[in-house]
LOVO-805051 format. One record per residue (C-alpha): x, y, z; residue in three letters; residue number from 1. Coordinates in pm, 1 decimal. Example, Ala and Ser with C-alpha at 12.3 -4.5 7.8 and 13.67 -1.06 7.14 Angstrom:
# residues 2
+----------+----------+----------+--------+-----+
|     east |    north |       up | residu | num |
+----------+----------+----------+--------+-----+
|   1230.0 |   -450.0 |    780.0 |    Ala |   1 |
|   1367.0 |   -106.0 |    714.0 |    Ser |   2 |
+----------+----------+----------+--------+-----+
This chain:
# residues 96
+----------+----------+----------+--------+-----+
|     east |    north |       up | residu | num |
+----------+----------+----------+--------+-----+
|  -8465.2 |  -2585.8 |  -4917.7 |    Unk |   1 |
|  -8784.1 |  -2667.8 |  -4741.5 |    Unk |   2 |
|  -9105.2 |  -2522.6 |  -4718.5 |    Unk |   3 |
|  -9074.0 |  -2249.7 |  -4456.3 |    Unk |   4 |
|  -8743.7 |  -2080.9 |  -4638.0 |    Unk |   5 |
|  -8932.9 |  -2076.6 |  -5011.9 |    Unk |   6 |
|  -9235.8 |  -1904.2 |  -4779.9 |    Unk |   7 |
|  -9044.2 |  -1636.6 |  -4627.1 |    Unk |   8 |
|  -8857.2 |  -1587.7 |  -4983.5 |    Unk |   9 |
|  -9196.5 |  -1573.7 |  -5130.9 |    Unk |  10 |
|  -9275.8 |  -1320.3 |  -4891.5 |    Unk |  11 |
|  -8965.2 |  -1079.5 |  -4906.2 |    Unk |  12 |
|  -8969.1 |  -1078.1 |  -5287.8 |    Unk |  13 |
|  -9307.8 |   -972.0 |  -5264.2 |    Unk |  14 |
|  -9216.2 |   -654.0 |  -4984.5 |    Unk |  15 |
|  -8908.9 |   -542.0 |  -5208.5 |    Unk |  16 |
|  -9144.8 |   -528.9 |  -5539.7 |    Unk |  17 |
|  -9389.5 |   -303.1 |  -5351.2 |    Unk |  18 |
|  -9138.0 |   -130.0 |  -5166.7 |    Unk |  19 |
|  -8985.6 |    -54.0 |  -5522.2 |    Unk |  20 |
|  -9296.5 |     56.5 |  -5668.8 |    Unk |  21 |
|  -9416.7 |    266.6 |  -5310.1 |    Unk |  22 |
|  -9052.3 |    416.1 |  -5360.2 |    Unk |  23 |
|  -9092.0 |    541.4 |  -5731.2 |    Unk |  24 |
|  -9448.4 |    664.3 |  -5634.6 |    Unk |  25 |
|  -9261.0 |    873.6 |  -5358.9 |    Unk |  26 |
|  -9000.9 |    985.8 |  -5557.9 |    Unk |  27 |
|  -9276.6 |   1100.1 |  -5836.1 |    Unk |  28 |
|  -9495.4 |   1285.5 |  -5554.8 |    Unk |  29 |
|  -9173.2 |   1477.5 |  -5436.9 |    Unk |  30 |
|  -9000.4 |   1558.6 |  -5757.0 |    Unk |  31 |
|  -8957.9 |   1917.7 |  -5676.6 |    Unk |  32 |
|  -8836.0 |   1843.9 |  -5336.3 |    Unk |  33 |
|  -8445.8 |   1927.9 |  -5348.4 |    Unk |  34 |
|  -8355.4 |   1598.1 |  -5100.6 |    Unk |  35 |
|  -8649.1 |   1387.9 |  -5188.3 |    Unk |  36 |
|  -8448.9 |   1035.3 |  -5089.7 |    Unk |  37 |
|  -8571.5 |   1034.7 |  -4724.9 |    Unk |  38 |
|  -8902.1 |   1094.2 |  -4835.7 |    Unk |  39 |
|  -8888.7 |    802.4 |  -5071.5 |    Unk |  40 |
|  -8776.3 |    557.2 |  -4806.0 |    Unk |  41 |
|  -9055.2 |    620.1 |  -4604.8 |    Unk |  42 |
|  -9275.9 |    516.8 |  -4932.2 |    Unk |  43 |
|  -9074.6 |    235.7 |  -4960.3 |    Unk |  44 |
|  -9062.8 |    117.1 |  -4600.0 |    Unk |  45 |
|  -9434.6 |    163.8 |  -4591.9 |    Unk |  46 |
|  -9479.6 |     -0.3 |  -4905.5 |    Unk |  47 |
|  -9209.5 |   -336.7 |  -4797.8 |    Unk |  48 |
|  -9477.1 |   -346.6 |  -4477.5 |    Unk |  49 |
|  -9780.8 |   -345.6 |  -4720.6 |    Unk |  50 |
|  -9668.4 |   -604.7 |  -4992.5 |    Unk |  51 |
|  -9505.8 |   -850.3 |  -4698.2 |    Unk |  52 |
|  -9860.4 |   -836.6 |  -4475.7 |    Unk |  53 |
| -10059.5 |   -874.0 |  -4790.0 |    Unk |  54 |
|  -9860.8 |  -1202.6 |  -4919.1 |    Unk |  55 |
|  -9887.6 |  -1359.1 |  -4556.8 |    Unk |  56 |
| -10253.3 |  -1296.3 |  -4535.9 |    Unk |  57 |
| -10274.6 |  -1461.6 |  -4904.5 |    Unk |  58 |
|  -9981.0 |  -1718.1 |  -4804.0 |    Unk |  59 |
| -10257.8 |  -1802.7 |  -4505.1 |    Unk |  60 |
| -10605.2 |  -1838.2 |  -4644.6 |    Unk |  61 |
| -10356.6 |  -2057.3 |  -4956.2 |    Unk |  62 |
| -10250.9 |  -2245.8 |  -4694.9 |    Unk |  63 |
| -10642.3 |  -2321.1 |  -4501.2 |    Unk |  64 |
| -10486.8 |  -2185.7 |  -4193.8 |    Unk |  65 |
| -10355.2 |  -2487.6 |  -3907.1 |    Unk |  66 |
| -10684.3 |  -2734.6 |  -3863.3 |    Unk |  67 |
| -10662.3 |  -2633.2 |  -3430.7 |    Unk |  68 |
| -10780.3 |  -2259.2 |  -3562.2 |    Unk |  69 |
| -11010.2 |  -2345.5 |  -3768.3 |    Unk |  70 |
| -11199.5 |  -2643.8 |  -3533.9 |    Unk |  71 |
| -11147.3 |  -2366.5 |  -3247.8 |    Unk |  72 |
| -11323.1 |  -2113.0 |  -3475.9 |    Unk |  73 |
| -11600.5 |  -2367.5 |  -3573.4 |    Unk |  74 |
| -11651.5 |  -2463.4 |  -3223.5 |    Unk |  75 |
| -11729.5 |  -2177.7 |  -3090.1 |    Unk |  76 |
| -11999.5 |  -2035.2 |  -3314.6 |    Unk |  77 |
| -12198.8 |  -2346.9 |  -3358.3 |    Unk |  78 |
| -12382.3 |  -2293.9 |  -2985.9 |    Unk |  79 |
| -12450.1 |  -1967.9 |  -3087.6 |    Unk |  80 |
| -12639.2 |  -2071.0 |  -3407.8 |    Unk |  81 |
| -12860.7 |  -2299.7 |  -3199.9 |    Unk |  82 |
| -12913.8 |  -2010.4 |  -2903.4 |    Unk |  83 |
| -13071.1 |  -1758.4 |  -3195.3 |    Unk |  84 |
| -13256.0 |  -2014.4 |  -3367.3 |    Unk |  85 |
| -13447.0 |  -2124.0 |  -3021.9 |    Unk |  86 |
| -13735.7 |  -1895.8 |  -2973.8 |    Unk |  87 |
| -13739.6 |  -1596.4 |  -2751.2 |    Unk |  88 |
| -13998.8 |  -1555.8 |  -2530.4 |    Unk |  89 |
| -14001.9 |  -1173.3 |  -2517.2 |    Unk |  90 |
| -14270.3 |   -905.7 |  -2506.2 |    Unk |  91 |
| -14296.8 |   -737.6 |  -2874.9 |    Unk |  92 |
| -14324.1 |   -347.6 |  -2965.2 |    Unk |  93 |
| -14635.8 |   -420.1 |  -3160.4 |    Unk |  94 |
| -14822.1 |   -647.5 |  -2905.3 |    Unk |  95 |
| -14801.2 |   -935.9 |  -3044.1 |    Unk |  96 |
+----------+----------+----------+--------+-----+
């Protein structure tokens, strides 16, 4: 098993426990509801969405994200550091 596979298992273990949960909360909203199964699916695809996106966002920042995204990132706000830190020579409000 390598590392990719225990990932993605990681990750869709973590979408059925919220879709589980998002489905009980649906099913607890709409207990008066005669055919309240549809609704409860929706809950549950919603919540499968929500606990997959949140463990490959946490899976990601674990991770430090590939080194090429992060040098790209660095890169490009260093010469923007240096452009506000140079003076301005503008005309103030107050005059001065």
């Amino acid at each position: 098993m390598n590392r990719l596979s225990t990932l993605v298992f990681l990750i869709v273990l973590a979408g059925i426990g919220w879709a589980c949960a998002f489905a009980a909360i649906g099913f607890g909203i709409h207990a008066r509801v005669p055919d309240n199964g549809p609704l409860a699916a929706v809950f549950g695809a919603f919540g499968f969405v929500a606990g997959a996106g949140c463990t490959v966002v946490r899976l990601a920042f674990e991770q430090q994200l590939p080194k090429e995204l992060v040098a790209s990132l660095r890169a490009g706000g260093e010469p923007r550091r240096e452009a506000d830190a140079a003076p301005a020579a503008s005309a103030s409000v107050f005059g001065a």
